[in-house]
C-alpha positions in Angstrom: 91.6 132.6 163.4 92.5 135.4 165.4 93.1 139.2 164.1 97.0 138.8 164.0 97.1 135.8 161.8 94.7 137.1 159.3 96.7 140.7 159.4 99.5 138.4 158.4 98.0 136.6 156.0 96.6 139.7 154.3 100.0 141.1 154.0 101.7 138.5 152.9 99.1 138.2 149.9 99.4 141.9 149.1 103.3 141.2 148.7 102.4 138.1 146.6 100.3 140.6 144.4 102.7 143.2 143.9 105.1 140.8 142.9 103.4 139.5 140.0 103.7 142.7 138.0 106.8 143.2 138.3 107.8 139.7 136.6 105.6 140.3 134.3 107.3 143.8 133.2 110.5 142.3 133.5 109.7 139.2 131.2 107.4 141.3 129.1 110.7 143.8 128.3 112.9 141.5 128.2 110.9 139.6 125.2 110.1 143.0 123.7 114.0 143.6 123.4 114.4 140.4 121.9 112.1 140.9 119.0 113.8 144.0 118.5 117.3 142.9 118.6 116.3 140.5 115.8 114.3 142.5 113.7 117.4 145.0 113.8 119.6 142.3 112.7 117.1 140.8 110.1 116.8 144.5 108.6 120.8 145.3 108.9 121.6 142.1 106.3 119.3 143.9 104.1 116.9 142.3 101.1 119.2 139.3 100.5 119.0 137.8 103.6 115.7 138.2 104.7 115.2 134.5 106.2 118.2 134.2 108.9 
């Protein structure tokens, strides 16, 4: 391989990299909010209604 096709391939794995963690954060949050939406909603019907 020459010097210009590895260059290439280089960046385009450090783009595939950077990538990653950002769909991870995303997903991560958007999970996280979940759980908290519901435990906010579990905790707003008080004692009685514990079990949705």
């Amino acid at each position: 391989m020459s010097a210009k096709s590895d260059h290439k391939e280089a960046v385009r794995l450090s783009r595939a990299y950077r990538r990653v963690p950002i769909a991870i954060l995303i997903l991560g949050s958007l999970l996280l909010s979940g759980v908290a939406s519901t435990a906010s909603a579990m905790l707003s019907f008080g004692p009685i209604h514990l079990i949705p």
